[in-house]
VEXROKOL-276305 format. One line per field, with one value per atom (N, C-alpha, C, O): atom name; x, y, z; residue in one letter; residue number from 0. Coordinates in pm, 1 decimal. Example, Ala and Ser with C-alpha at 12.3 -4.5 7.8 and 13.67 -1.06 7.14 Angstrom:
# VEXROKOL-276305
site: (N;CA;C;O;N;CA;C;O);
c1: (1319.0;1230.0;1320.0;1423.6;1285.0;1367.0;1290.0;1340.9);
c2: (-569.0;-450.0;-330.0;-331.9;-225.0;-106.0;3.0;113.8);
c3: (780.0;780.0;780.0;846.5;708.0;714.0;787.0;803.9);
code: (a;a;a;a;s;s;s;s);
pos: (0;0;0;0;1;1;1;1);
END
This chain:
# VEXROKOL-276305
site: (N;CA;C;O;N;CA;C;O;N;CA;C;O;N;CA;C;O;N;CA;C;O;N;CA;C;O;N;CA;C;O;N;CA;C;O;N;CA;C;O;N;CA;C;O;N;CA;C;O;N;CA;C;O;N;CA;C;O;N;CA;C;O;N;CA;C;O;N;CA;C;O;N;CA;C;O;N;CA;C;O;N;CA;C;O;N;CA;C;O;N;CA;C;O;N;CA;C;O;N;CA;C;O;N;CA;C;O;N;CA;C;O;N;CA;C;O;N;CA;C;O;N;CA;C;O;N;CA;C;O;N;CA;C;O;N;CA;C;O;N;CA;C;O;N;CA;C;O;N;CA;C;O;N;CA;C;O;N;CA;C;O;N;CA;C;O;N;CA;C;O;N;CA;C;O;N;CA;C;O;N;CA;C;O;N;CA;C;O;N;CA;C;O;N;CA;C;O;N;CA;C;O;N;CA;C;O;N;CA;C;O;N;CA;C;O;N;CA;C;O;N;CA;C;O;N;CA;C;O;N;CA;C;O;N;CA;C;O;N;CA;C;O;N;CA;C;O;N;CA;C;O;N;CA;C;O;N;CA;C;O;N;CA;C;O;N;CA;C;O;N;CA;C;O;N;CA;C;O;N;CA;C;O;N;CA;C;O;N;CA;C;O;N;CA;C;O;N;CA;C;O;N;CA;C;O;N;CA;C;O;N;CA;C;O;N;CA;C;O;N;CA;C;O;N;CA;C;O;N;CA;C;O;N;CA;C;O;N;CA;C;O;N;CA;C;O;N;CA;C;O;N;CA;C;O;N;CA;C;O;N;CA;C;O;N;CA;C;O;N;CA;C;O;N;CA;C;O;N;CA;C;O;N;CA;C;O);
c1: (31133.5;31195.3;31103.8;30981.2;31171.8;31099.2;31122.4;31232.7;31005.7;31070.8;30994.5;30884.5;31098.3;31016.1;31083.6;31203.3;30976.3;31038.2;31056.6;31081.9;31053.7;31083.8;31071.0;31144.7;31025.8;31016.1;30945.8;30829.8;31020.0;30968.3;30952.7;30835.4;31035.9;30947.3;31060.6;31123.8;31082.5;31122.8;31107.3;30987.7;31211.5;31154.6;31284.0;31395.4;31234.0;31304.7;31328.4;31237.6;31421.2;31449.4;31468.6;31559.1;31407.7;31435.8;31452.6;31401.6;31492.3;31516.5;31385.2;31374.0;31299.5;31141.7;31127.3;31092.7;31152.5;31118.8;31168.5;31109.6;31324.0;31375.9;31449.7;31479.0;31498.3;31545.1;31669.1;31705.2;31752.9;31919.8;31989.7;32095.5;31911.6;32032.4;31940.9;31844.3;31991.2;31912.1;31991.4;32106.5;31965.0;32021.2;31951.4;31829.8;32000.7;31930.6;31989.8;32100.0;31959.7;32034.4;31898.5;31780.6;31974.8;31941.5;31935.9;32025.5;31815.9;31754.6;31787.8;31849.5;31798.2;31781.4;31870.7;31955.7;31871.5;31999.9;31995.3;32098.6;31899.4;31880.2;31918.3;31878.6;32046.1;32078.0;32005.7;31961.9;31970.5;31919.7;32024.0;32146.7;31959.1;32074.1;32035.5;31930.6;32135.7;32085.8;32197.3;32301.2;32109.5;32147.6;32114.7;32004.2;32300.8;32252.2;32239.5;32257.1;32205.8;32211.6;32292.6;32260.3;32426.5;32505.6;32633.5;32651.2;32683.2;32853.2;32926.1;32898.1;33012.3;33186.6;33292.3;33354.9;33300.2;33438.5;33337.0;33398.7;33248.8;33155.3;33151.0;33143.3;33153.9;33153.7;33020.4;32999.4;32905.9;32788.6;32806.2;32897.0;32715.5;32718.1;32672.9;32593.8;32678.8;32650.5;32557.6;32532.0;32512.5;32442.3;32487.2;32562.4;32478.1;32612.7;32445.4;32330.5;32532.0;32435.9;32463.2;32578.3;32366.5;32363.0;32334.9;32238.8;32455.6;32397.9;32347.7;32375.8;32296.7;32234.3;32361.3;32482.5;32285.8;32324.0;32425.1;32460.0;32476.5;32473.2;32398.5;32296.5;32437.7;32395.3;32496.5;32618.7;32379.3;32435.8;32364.6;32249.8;32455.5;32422.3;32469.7;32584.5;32372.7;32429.0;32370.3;32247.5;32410.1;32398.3;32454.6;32495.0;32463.4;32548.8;32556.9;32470.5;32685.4;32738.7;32627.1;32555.1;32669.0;32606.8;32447.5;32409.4;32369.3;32202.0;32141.0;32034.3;32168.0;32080.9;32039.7;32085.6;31925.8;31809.5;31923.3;32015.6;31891.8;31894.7;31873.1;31760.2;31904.4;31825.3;31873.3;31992.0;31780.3;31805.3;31891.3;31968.7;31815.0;31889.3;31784.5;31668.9;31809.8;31703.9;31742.7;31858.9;31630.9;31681.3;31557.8;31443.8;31660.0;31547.1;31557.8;31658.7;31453.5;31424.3;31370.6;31268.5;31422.3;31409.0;31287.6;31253.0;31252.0;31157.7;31260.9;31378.7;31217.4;31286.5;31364.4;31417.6;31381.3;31449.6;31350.8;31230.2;31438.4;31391.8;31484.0;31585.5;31462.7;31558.5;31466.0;31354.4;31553.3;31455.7;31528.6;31647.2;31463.8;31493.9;31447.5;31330.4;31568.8;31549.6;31563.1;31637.9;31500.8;31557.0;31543.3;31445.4;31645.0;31616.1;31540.2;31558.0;31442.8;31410.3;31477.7;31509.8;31504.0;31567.8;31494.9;31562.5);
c2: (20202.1;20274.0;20266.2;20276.9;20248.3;20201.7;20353.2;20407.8;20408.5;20544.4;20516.9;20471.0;20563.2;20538.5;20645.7;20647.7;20726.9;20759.8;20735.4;20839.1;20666.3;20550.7;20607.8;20706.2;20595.1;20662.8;20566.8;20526.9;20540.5;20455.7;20309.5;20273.2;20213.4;20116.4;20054.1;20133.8;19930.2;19842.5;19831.8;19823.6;19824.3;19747.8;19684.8;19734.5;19538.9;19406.1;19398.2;19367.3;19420.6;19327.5;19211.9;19186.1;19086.2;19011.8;18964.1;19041.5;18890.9;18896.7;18870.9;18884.3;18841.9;18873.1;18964.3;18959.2;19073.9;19255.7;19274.5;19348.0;19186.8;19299.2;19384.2;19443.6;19391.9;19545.2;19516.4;19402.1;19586.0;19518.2;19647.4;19638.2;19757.2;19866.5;19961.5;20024.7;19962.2;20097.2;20163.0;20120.8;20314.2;20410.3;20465.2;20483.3;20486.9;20501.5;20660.6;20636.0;20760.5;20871.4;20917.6;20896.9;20960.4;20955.1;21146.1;21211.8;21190.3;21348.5;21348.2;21453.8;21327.9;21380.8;21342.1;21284.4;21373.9;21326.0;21203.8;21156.0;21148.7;21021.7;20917.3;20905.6;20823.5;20730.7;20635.2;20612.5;20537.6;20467.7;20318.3;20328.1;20196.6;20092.9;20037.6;20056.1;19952.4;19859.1;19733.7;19747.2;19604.0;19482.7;19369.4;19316.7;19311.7;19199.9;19104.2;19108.4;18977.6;18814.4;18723.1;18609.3;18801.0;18682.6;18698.5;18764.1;18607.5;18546.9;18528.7;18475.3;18565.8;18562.8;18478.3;18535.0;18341.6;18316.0;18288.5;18236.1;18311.1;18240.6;18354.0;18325.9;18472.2;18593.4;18632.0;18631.0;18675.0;18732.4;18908.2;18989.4;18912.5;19026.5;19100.3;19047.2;19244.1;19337.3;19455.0;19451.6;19543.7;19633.2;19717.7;19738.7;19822.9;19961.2;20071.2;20054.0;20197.7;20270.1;20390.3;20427.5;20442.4;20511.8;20738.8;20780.9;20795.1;20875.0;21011.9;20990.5;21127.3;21234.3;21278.4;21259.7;21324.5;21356.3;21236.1;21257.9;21091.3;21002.6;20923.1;20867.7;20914.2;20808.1;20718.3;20730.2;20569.4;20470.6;20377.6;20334.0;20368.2;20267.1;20150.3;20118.9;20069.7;19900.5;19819.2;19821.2;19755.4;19655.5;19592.4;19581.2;19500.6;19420.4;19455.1;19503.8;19415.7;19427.7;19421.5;19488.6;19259.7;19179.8;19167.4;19104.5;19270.9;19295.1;19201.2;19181.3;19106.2;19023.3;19093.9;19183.0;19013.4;19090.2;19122.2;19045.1;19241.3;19197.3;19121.7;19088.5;19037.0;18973.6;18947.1;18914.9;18953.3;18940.5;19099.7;19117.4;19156.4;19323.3;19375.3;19339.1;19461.6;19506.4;19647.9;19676.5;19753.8;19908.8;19923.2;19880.7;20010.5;20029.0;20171.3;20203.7;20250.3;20416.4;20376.9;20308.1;20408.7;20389.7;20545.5;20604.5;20581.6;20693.3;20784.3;20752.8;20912.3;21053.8;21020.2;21115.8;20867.0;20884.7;20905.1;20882.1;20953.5;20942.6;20916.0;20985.2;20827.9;20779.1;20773.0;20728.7;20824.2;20881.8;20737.7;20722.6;20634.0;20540.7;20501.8;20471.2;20502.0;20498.2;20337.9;20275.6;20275.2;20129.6;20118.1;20167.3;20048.6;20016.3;19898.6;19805.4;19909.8;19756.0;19668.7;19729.8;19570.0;19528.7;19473.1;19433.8);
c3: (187.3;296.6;418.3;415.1;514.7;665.2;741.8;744.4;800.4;888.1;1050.3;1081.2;1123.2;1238.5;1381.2;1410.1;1454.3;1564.5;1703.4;1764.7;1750.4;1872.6;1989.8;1995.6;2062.0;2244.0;2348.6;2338.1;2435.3;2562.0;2476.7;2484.8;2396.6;2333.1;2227.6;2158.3;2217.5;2135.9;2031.3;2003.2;1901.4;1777.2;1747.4;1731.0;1743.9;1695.5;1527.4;1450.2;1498.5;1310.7;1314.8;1394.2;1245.0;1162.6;1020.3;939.2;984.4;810.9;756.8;634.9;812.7;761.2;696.2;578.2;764.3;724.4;598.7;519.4;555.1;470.9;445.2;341.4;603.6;620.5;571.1;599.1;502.1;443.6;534.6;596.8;526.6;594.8;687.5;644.7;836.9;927.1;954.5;943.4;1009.2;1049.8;1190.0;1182.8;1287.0;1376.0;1465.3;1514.3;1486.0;1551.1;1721.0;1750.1;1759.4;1931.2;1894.6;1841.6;1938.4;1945.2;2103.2;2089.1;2211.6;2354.4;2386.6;2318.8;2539.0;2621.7;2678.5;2725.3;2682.3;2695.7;2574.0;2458.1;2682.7;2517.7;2538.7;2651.5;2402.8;2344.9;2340.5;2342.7;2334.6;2257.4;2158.6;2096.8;2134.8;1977.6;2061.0;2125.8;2018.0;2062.4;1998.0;1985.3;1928.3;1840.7;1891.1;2012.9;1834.1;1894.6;1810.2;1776.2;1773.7;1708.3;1860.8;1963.5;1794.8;1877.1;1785.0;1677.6;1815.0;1754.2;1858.0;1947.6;1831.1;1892.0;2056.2;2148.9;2069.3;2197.6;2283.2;2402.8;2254.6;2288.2;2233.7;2112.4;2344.4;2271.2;2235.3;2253.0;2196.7;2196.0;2255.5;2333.5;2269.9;2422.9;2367.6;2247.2;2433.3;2378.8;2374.8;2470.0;2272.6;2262.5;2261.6;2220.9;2341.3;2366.9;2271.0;2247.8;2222.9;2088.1;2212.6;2277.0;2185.6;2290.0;2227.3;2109.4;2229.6;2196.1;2048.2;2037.0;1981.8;1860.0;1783.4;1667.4;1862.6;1742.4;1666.4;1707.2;1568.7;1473.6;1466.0;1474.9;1436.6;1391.4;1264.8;1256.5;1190.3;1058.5;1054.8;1086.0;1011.3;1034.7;905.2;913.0;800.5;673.6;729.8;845.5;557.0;497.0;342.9;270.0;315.2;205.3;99.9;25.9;153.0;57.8;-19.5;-118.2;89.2;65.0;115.9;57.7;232.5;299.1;420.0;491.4;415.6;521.6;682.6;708.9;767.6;877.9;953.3;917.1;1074.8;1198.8;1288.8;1293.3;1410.1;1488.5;1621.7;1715.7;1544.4;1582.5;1676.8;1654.7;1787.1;1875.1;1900.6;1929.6;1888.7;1894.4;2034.1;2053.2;2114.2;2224.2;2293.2;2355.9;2278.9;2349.3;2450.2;2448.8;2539.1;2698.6;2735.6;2633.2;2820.7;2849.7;2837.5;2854.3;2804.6;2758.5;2628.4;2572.0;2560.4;2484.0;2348.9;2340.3;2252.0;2106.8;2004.4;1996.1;1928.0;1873.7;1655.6;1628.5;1570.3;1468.4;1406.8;1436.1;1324.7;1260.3;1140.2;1117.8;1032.9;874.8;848.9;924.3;755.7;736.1;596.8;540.6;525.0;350.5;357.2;435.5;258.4;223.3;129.9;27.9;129.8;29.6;-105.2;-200.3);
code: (x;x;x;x;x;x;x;x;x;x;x;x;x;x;x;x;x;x;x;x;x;x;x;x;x;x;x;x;x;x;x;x;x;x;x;x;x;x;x;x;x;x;x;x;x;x;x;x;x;x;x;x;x;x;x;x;x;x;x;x;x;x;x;x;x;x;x;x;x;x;x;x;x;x;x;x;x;x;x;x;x;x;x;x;x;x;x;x;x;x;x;x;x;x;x;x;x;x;x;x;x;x;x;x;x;x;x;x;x;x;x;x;x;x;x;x;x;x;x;x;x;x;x;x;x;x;x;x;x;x;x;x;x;x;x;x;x;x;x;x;x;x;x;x;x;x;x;x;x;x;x;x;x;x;x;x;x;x;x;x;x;x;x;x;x;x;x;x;x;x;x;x;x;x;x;x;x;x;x;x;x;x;x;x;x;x;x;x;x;x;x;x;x;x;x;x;x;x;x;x;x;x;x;x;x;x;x;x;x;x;x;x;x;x;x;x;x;x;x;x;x;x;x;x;x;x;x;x;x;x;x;x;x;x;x;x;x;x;x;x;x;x;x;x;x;x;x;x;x;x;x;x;x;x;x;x;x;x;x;x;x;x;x;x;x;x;x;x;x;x;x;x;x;x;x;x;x;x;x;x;x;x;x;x;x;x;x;x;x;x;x;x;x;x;x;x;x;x;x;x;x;x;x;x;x;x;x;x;x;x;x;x;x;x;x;x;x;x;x;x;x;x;x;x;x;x;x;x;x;x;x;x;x;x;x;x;x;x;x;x;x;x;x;x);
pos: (0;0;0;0;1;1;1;1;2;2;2;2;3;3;3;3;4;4;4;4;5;5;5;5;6;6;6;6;7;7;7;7;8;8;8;8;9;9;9;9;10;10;10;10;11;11;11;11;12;12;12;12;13;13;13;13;14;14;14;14;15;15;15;15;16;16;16;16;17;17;17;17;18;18;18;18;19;19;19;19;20;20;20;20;21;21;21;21;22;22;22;22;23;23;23;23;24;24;24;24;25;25;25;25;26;26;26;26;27;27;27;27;28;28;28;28;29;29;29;29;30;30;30;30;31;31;31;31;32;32;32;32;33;33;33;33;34;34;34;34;35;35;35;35;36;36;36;36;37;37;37;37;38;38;38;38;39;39;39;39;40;40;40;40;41;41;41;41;42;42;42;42;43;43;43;43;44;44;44;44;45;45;45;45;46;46;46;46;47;47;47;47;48;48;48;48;49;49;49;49;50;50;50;50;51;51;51;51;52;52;52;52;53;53;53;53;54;54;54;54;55;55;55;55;56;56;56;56;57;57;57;57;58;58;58;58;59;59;59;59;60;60;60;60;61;61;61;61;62;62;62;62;63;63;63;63;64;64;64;64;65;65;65;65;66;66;66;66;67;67;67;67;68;68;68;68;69;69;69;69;70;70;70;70;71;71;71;71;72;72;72;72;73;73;73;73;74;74;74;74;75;75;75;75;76;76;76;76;77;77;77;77;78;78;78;78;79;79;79;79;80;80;80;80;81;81;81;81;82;82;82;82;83;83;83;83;84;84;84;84;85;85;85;85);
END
């Protein structure tokens, strides 16, 4: 189990880590994002902003590693982050 509390500062997943499943929830009023690097159909993907009291959880089924995922607490933000190892 990966724990982490995030403020002013980046953390990148790749399938290095392991990580098969995170959870990520936003404590302040300041939102937070998470931003993947796949494409669908030639459509990238965008960054969705995670805002005060949500959470978000992101796997796979299947138990392969994450990658390529980016969680980011901007200043005032805090963002509390769980990750499974696989």
């Amino acid at each position: 189990m990966f724990t982490k509390s995030l403020t002013n500062a980046s953390l990148t997943i790749d399938s290095a880590e392991g990580i098969t499943q995170v959870s990520i929830l936003c404590t302040t009023s300041v939102a937070g994002t998470v931003l993947g690097t796949g494409v669908i159909g030639g459509t990238s993907s965008g960054a969705l902003n995670i805002a005060e009291n949500t959470s978000l959880t992101l796997g796979a089924s299947s138990g392969f590693p994450i990658t390529g995922l980016t969680i980011n607490a901007p200043s005032g933000c805090i963002l509390e982050i769980t990750g499974s190892l696989g």
